[in-house]
N, CA and C atoms as a LAMMPS dump frame, in Angstrom:
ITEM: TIMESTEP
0
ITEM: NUMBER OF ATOMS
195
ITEM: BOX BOUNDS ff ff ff
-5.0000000000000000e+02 5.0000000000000000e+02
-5.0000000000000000e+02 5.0000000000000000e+02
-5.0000000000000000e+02 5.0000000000000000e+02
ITEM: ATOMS id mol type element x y z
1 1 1 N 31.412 312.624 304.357
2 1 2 C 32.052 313.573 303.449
3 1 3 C 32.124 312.937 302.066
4 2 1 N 31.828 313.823 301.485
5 2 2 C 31.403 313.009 299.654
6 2 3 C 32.646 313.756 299.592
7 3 1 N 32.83 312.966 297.873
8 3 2 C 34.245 313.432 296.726
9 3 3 C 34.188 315.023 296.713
10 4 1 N 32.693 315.408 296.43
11 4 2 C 33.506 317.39 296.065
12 4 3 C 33.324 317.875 297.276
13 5 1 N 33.354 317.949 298.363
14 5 2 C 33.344 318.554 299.344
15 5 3 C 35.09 318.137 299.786
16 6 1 N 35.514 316.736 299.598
17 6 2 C 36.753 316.708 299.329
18 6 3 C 37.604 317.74 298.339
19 7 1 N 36.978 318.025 297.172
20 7 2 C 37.711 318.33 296.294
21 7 3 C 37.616 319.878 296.546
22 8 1 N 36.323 320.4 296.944
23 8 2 C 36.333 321.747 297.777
24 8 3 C 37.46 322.311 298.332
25 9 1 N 37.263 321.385 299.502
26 9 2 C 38.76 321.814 300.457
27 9 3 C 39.747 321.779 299.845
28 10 1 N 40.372 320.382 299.417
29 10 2 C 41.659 320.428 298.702
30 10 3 C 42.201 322.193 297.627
31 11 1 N 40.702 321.962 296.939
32 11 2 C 40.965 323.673 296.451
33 11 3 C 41.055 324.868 296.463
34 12 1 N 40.14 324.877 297.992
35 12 2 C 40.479 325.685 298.744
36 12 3 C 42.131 325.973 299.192
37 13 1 N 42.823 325.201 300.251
38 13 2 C 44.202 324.965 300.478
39 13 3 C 44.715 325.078 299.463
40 14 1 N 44.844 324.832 298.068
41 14 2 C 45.982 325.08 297.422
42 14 3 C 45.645 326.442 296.648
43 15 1 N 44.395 326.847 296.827
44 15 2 C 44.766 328.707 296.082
45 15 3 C 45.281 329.303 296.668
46 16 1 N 44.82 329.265 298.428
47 16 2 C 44.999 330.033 299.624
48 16 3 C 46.813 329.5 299.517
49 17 1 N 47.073 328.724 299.166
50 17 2 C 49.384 328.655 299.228
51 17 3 C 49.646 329.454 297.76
52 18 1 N 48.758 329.266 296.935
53 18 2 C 49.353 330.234 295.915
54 18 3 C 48.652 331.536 295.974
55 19 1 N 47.958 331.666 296.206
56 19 2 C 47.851 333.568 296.651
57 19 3 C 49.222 333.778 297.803
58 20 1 N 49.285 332.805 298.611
59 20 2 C 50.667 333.225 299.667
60 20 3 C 51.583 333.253 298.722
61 21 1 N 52.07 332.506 298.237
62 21 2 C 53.568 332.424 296.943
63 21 3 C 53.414 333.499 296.453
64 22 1 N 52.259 333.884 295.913
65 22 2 C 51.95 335.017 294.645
66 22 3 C 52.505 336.285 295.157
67 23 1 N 51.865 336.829 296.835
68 23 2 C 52.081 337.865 297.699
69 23 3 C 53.481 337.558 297.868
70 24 1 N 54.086 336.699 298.211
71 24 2 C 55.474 336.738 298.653
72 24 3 C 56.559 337.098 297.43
73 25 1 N 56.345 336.752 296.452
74 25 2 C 57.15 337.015 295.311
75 25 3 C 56.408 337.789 294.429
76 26 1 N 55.728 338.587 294.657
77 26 2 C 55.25 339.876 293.869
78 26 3 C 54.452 340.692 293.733
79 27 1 N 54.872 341.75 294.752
80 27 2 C 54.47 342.74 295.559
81 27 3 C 53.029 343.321 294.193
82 28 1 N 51.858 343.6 294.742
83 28 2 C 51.361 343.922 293.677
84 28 3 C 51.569 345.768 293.428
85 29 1 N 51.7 346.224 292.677
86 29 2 C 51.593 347.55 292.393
87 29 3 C 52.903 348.548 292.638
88 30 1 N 53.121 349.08 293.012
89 30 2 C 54.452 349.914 294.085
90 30 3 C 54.594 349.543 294.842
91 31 1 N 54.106 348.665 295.8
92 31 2 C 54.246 347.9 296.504
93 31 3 C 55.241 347.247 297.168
94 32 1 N 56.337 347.474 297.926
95 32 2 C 57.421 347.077 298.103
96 32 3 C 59.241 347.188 296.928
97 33 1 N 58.122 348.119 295.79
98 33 2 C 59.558 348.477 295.141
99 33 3 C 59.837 350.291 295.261
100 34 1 N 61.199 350.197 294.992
101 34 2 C 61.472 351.955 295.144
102 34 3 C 60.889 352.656 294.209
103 35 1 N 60.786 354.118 294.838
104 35 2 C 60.75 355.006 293.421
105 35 3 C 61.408 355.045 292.608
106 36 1 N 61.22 355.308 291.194
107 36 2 C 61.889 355.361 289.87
108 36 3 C 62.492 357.117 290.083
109 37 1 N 63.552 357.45 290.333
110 37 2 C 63.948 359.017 290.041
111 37 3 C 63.695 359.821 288.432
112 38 1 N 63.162 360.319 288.505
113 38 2 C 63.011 361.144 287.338
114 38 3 C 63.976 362.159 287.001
115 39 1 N 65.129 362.197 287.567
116 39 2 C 66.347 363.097 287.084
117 39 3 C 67.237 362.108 286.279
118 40 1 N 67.313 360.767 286.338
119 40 2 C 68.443 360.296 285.767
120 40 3 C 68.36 360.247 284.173
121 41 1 N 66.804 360.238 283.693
122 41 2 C 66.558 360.413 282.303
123 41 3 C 66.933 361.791 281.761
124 42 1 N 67.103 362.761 282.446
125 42 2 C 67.401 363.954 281.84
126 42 3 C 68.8 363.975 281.695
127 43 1 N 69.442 363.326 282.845
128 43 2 C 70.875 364.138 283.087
129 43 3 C 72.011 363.336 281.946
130 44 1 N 71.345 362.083 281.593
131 44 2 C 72.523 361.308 280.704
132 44 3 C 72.182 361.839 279.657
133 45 1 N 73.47 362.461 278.506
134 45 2 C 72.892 363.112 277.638
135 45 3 C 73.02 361.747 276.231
136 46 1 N 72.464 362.187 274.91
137 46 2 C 72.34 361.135 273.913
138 46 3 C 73.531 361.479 273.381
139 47 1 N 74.209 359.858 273.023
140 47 2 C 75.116 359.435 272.586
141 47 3 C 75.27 359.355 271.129
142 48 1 N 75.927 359.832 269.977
143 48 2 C 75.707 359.568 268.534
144 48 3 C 75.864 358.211 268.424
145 49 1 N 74.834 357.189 267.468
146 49 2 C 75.427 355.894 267.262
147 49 3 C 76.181 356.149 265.942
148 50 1 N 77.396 355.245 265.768
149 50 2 C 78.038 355.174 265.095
150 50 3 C 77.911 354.441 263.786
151 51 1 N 78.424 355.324 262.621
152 51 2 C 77.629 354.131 261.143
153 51 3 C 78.088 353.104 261.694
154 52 1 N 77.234 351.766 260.663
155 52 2 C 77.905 350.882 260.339
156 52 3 C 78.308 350.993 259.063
157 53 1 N 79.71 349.785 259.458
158 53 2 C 80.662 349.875 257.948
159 53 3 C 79.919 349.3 256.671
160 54 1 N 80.179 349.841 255.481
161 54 2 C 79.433 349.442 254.436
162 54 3 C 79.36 347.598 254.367
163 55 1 N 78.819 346.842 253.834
164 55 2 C 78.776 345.41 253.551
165 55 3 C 79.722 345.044 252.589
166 56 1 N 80.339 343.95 252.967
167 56 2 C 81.596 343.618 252.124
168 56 3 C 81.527 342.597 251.246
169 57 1 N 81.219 342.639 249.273
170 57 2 C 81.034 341.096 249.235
171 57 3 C 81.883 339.369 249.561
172 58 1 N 81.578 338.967 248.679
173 58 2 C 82.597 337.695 248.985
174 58 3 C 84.062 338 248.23
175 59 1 N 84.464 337.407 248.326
176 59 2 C 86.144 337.378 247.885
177 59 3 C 86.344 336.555 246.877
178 60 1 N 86.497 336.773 245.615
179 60 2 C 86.556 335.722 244.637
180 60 3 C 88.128 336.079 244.197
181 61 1 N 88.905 334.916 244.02
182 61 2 C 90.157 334.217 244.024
183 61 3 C 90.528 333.674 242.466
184 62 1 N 91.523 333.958 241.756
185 62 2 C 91.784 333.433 240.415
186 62 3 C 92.146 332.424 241.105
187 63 1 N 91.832 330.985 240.573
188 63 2 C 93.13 329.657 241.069
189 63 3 C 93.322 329.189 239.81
190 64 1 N 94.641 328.853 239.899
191 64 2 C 94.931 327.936 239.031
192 64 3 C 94.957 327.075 238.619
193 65 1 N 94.966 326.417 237.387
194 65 2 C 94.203 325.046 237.014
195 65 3 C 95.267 323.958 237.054
């Protein structure tokens, strides 16, 4: 057995554990997640955002000498 036939395998085994990791933590497509309902976007109605308060400058102070 030569070095890349070593290095073959070795690379083999470690895609084949990360395609497993990959499948286990993330389902591809719809795949293990729920449907999205399409009523909840209608039913909350829009909220007015509220101004913001005008910008206030700095505070300048007579002091005494």
């Amino acid at each position: 057995m030569n070095s890349q036939s070593v290095a073959g395998l070795l690379g083999a085994i470690v895609a084949s554990i990360v395609m497993v990791v990959a499948i286990a933590y993330g389902p591809i497509g719809q795949y293990g997640k729920p449907a999205k309902p399409a009523s909840l976007q209608q039913a909350a109605p829009a909220q007015p955002v509220p101004a913001a308060p005008a910008p206030r400058g700095p505070v300048i102070r007579e002091v005494p000498n």
